[in-house]
Backbone as CSV, one residue per row, in Angstrom:
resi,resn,N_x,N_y,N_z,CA_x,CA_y,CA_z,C_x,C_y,C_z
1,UNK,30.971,76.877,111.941,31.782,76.175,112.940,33.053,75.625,112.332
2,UNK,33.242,75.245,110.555,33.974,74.875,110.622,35.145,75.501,110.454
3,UNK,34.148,76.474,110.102,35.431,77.670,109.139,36.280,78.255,110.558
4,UNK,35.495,78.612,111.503,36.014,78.982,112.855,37.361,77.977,113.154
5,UNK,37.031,76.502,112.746,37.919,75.359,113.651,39.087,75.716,113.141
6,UNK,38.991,75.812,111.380,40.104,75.944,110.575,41.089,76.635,110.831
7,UNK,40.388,78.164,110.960,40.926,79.477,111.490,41.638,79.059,112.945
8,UNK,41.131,78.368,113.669,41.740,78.428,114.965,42.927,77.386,114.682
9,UNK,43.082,76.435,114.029,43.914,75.410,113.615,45.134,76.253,112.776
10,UNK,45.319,76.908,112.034,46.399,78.005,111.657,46.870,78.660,111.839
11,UNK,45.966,79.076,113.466,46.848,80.691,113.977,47.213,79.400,114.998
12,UNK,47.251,78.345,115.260,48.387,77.625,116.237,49.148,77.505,115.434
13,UNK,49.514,76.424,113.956,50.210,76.342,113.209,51.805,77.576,112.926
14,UNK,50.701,78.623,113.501,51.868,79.420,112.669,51.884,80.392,114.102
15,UNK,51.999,80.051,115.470,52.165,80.285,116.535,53.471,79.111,116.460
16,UNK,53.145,78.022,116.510,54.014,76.775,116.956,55.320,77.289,116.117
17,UNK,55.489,77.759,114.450,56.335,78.149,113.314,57.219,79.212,114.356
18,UNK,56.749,80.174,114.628,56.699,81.292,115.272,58.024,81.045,116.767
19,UNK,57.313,80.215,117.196,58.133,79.890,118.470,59.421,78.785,117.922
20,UNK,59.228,78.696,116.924,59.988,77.160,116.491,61.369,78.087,116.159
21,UNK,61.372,79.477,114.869,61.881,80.439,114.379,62.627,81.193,115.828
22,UNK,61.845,81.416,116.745,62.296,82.126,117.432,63.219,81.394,118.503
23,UNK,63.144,80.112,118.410,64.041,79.064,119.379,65.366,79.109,118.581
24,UNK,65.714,79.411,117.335,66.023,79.170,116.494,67.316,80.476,116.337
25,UNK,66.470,81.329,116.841,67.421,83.003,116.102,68.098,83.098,117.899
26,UNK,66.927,82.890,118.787,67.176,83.027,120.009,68.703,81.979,120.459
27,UNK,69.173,80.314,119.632,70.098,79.674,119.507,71.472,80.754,118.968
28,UNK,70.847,80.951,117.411,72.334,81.616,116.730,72.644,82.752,117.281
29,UNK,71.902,83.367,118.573,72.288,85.110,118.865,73.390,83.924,119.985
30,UNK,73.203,83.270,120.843,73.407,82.521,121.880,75.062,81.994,121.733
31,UNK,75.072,81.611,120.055,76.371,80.795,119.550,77.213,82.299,119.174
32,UNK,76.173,83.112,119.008,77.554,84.315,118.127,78.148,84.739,119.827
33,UNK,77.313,85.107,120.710,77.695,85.952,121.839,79.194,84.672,122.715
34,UNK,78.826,83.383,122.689,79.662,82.390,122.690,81.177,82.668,122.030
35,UNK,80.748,83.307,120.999,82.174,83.125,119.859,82.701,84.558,120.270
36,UNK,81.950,85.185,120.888,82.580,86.602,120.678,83.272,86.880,122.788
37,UNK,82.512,85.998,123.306,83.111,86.626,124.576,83.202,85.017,125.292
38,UNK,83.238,84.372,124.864,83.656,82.990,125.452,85.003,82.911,125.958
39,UNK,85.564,81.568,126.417,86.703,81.371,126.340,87.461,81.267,124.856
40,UNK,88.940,81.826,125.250,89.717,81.744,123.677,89.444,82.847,122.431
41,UNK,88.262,83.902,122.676,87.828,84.302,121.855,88.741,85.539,121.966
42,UNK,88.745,85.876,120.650,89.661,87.300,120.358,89.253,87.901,118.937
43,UNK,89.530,89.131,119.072,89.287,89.832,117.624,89.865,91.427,118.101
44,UNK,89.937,91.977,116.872,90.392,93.147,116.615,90.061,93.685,115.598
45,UNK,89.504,95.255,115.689,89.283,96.092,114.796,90.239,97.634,114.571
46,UNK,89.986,97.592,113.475,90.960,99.036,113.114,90.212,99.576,111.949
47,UNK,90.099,100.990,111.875,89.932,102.009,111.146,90.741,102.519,110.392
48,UNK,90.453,102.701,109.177,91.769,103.444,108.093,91.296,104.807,108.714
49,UNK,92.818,105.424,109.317,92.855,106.802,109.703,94.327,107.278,108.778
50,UNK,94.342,108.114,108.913,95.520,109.686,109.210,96.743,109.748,109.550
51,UNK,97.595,108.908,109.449,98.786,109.621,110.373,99.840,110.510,110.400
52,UNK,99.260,111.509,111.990,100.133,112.643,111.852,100.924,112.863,112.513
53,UNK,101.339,111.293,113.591,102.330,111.476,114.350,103.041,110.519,114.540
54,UNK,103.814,110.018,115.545,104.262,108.904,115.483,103.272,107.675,116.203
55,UNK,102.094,107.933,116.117,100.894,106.839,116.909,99.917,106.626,115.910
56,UNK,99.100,105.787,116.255,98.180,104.897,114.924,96.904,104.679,116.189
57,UNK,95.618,104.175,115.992,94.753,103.916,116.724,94.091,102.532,116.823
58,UNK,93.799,101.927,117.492,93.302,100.637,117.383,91.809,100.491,117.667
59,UNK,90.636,100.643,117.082,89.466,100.539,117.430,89.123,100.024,118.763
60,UNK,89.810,98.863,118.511,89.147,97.619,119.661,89.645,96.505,119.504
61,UNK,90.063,96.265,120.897,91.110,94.880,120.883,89.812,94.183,121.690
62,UNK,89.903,92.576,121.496,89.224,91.911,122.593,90.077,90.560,122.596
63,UNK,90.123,89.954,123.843,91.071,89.220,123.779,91.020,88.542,125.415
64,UNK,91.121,87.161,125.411,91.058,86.408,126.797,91.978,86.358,127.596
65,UNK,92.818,86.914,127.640,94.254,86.788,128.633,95.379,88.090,128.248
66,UNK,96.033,88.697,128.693,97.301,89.599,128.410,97.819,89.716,127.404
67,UNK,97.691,90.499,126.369,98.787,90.388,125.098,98.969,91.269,124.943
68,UNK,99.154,91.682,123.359,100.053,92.641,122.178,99.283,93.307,121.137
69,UNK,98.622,94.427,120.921,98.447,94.648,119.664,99.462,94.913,118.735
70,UNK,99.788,94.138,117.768,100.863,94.127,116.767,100.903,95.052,115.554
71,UNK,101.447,95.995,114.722,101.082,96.735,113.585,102.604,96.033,112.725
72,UNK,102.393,95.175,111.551,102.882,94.923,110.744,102.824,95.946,109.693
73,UNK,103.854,96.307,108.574,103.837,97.167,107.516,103.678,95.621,105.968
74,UNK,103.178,96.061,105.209,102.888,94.824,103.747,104.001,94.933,102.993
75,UNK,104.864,94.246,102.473,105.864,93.672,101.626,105.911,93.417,100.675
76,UNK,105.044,93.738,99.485,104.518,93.070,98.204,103.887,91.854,98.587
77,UNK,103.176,92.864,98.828,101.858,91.896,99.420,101.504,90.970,100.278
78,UNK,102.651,90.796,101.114,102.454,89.886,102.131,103.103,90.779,103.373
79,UNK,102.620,90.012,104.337,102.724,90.687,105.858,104.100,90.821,106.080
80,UNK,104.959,92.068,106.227,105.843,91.903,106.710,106.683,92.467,108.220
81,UNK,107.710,93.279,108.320,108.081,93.922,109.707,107.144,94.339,110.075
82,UNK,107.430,94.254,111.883,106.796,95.117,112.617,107.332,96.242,112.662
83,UNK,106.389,97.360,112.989,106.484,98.541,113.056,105.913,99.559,114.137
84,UNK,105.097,98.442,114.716,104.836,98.839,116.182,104.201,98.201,116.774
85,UNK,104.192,98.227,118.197,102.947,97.509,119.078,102.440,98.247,120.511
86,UNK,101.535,97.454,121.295,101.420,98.102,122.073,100.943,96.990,123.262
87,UNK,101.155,97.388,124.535,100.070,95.917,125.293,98.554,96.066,125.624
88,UNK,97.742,95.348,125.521,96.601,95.157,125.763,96.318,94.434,127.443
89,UNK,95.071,94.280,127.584,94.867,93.585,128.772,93.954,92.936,128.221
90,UNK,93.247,91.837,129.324,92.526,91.074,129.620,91.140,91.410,129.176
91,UNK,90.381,91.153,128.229,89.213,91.261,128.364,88.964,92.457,126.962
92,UNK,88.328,93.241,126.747,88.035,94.432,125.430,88.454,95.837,126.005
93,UNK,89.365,96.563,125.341,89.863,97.680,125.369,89.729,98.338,123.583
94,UNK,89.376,99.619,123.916,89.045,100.831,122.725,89.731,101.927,122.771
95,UNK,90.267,102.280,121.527,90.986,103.289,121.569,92.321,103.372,121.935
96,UNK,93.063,102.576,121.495,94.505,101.943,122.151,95.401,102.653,121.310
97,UNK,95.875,103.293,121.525,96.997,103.867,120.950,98.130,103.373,121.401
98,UNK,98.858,103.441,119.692,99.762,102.280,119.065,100.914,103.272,118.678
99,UNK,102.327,102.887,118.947,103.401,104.227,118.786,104.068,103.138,117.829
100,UNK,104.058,103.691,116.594,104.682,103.213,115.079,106.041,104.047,114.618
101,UNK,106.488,103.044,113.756,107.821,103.919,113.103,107.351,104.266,111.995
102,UNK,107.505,105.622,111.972,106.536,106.074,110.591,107.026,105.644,109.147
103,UNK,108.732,105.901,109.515,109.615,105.361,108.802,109.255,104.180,108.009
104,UNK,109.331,103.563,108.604,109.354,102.114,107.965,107.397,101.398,107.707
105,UNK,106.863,102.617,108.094,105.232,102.049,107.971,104.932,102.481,106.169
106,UNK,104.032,101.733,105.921,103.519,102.029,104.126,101.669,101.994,104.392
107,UNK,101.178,102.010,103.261,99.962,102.447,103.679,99.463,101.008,103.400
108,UNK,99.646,100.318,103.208,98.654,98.984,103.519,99.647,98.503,105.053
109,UNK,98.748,97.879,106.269,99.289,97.658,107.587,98.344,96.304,107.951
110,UNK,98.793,95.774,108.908,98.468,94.526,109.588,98.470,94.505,110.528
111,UNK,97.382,94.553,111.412,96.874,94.555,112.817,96.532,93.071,113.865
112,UNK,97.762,92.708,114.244,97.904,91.201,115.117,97.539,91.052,116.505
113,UNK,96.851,90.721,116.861,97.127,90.210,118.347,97.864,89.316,118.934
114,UNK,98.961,89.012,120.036,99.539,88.062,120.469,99.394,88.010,121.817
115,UNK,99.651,87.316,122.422,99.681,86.937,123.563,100.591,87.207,124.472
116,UNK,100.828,87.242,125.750,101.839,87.954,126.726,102.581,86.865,127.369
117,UNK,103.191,85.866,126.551,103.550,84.229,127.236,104.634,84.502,127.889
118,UNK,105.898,85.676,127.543,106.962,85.335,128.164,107.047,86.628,129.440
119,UNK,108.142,87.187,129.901,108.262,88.076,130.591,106.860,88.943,130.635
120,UNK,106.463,89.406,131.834,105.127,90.174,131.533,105.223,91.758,131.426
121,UNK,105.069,92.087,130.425,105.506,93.297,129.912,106.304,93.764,129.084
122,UNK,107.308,93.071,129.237,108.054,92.481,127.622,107.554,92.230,126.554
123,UNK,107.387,92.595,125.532,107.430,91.881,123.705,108.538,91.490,123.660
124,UNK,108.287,89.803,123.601,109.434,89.220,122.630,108.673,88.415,121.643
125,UNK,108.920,88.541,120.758,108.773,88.116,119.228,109.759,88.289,118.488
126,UNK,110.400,87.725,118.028,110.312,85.985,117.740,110.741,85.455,119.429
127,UNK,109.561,84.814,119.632,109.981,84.224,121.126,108.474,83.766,121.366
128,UNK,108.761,83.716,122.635,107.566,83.533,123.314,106.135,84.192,123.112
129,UNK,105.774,85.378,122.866,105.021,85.989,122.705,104.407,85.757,121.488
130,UNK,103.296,84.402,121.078,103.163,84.028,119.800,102.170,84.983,119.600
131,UNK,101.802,84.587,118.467,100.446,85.228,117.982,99.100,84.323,118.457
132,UNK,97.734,85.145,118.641,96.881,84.241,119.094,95.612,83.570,117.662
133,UNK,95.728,82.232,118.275,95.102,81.702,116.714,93.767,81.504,117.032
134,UNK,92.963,81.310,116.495,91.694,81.085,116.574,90.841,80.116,115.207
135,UNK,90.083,78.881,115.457,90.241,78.158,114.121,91.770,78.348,113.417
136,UNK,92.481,77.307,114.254,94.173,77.727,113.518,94.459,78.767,112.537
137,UNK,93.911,79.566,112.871,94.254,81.185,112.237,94.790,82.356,112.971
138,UNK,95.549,83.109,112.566,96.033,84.301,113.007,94.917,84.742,113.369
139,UNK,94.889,86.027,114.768,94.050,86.812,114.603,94.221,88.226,113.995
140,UNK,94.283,88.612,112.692,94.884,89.618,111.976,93.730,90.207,111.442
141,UNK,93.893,91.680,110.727,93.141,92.230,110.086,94.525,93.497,109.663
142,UNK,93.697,93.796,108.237,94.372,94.560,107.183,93.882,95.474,107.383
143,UNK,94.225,96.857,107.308,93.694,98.523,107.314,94.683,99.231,106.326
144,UNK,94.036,100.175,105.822,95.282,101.330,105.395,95.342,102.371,106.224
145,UNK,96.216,103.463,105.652,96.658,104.683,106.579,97.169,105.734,105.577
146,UNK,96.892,106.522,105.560,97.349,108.283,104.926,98.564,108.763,105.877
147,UNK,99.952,109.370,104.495,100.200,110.244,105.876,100.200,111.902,105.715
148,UNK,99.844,112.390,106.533,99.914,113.742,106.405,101.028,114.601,105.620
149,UNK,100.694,115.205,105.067,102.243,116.239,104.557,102.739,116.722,105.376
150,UNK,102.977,117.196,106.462,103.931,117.115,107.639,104.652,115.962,107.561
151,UNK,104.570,115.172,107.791,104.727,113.882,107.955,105.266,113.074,106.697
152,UNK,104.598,113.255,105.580,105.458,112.877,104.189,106.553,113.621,103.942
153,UNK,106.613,114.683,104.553,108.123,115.473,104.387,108.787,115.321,105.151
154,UNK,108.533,114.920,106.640,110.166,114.371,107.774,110.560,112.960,107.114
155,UNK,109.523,111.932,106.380,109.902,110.684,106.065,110.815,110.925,104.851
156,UNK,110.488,111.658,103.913,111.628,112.049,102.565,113.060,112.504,103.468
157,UNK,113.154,113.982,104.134,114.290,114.396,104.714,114.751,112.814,105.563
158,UNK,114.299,112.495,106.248,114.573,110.853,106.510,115.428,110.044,105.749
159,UNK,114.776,109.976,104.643,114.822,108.906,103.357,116.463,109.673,102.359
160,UNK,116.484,110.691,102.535,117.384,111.458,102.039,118.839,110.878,103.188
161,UNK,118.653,111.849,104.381,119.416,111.396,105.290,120.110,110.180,105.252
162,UNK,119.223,108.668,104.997,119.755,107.712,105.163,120.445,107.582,103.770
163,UNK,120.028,108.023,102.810,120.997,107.422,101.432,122.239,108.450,101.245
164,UNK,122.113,109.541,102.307,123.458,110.298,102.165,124.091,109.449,103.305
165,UNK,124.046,108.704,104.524,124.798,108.080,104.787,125.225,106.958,104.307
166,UNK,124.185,105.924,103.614,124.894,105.248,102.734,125.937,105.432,102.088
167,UNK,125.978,106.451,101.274,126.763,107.207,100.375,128.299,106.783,100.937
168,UNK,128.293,107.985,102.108,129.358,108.368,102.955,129.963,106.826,103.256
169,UNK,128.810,105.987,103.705,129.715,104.249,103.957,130.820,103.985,102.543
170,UNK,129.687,103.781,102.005,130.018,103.214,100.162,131.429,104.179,100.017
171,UNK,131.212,105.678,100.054,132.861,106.044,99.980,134.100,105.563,100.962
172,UNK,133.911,105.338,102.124,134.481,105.178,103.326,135.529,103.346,103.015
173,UNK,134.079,102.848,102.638,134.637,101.624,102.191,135.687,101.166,100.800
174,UNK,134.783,102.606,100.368,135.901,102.552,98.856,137.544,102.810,98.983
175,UNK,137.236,104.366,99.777,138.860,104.051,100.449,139.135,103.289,101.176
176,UNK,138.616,102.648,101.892,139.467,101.410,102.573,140.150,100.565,101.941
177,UNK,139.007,99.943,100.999,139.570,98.950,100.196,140.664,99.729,98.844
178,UNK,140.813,101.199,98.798,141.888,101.736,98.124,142.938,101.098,98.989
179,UNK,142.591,101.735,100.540,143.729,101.955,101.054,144.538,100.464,101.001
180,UNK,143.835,99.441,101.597,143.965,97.783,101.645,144.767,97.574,100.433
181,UNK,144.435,98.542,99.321,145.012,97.630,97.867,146.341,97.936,97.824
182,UNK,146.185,99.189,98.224,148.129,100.136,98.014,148.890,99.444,99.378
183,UNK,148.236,99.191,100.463,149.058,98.466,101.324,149.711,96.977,101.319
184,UNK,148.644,95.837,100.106,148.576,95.173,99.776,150.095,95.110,98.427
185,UNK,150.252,96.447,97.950,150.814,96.366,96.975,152.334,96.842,97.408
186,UNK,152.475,97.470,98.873,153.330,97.736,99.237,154.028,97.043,100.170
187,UNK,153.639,96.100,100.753,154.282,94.596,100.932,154.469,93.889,100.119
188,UNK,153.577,93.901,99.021,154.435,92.589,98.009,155.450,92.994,97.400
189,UNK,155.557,94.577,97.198,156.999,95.307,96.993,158.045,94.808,97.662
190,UNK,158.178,94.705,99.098,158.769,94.864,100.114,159.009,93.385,100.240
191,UNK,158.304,92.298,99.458,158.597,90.971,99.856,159.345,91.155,98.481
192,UNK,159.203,91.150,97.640,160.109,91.409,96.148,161.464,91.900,96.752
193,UNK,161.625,93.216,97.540,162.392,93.338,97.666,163.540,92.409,98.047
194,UNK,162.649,92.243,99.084,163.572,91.665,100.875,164.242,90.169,99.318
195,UNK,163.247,89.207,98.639,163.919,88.290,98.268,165.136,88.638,96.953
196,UNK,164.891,90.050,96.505,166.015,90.426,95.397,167.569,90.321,96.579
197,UNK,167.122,90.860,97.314,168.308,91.591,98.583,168.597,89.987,98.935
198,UNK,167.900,89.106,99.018,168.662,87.757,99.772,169.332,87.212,98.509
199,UNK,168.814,87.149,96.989,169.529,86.168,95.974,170.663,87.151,96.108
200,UNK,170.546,88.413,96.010,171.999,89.234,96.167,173.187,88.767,96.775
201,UNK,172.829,88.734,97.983,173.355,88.241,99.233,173.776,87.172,98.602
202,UNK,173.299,86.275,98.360,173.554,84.456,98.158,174.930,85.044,96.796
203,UNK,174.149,85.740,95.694,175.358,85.794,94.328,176.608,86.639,95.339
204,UNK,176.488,87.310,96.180,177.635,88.188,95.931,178.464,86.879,97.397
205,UNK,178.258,85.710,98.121,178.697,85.084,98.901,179.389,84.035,97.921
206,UNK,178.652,83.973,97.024,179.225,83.058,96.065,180.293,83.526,94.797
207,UNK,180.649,84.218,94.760,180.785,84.957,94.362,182.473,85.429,95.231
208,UNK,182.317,85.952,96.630,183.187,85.849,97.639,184.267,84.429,97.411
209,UNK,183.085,83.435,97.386,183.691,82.032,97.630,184.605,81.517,96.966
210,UNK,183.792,81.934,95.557,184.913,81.696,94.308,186.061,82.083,94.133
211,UNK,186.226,83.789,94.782,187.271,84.955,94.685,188.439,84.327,95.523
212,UNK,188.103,83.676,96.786,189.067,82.749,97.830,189.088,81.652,97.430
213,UNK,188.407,80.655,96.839,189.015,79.619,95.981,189.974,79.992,95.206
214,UNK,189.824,80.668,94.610,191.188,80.962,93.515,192.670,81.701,93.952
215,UNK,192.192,82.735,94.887,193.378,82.833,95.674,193.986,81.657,96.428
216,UNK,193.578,80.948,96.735,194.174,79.590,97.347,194.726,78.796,96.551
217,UNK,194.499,78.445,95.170,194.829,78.093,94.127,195.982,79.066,94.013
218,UNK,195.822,79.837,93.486,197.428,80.836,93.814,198.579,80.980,94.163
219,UNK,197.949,80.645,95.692,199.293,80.517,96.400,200.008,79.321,96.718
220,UNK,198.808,78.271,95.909,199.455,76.841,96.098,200.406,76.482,94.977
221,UNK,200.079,77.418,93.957,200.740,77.271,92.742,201.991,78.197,92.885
């Protein structure tokens, strides 16, 4: 009998444990689903993919009100230009394709969400359209990206392109500022001149003056 009581006294024990554990997991599933689709809640995922065109992919936006998925390019190491975005809606969207400047994208990227505060449909940033924070934090995430050899070769012919127009500035400007210097040098000629031509003027009046002073003297004598 007693051994029975015992036995029956432990499988409550660890019934009561049981339900105590399960009040418990049944709470933290309760607080995550809270954090994830509550009010204010937002997140975003991205996949390191491929790119072979001018678009990028966004796993999954989720987000409580109208915004932006943002694609920042990294700067030595910190977040820098945008390089593309796209709008989101209300609530979780997958598969969002994002139209990037390939140009200016590098393979470490930054994936933002913001919010749709000003004009609706508009991105303005820097403006109205902040970013959305969560625990005073950005909602950001880092991915990389490959780019295709298609694609690594329009960005070189690109990259070429722009430093042959540089070039063409840098000469353009060089003659200018030739030209500026010889024009520069051909007025101060011309002011040299103009003041040789006035002391002239002044010696040869004086000069006059003297020539009729003395004839007057002359004829007085």
């Amino acid at each position: 009998m007693g051994k029975y009581l015992i036995a029956f006294l432990a499988l409550m024990v660890a019934l009561s444990l049981s339900t105590a554990y399960g009040q418990v997991d049944n709470q933290q599933m309760r607080n995550q689903q809270t954090n994830q689709t509550g009010e204010g809640a937002a997140s975003v995922m991205v996949d390191s993919q491929e790119l072979t065109n001018g678009f990028m992919t966004v796993a999954r936006v989720m987000i409580d009100r109208p915004g932006w998925v943002v694609i920042h390019n990294v700067q030595d190491g910190t977040v820098g230009g945008i390089v593309g975005f796209a709008r989101v809606d209300q609530g979780t969207m997958n598969n969002i394709r994002v139209p990037v400047d390939v140009n200016a994208s590098t393979e470490n990227l930054v994936a933002e969400l913001h919010y749709d505060m000003g004009t609706r449909g508009c991105f303005e940033f820097p403006g109205a359209d902040m970013p959305v924070m969560v625990n005073d934090q950005p909602v950001m995430i880092p991915f990389t990206v490959t780019f295709s050899q298609d694609l690594q070769q329009r960005i070189q012919e690109h990259q070429q392109q722009m430093q042959q127009m540089m070039q063409m500035v840098g000469q353009n400007l060089t003659m200018d500022q030739t030209r500026m210097i010889e024009e520069n040098q051909t007025m101060q000629q011309g002011q040299m001149m103009n003041q040789t031509m006035a002391q002239n003027q002044t010696t040869d009046m004086e000069m006059n003056q003297t020539a009729d002073q003395n004839g007057d003297n002359d004829e007085n004598d």
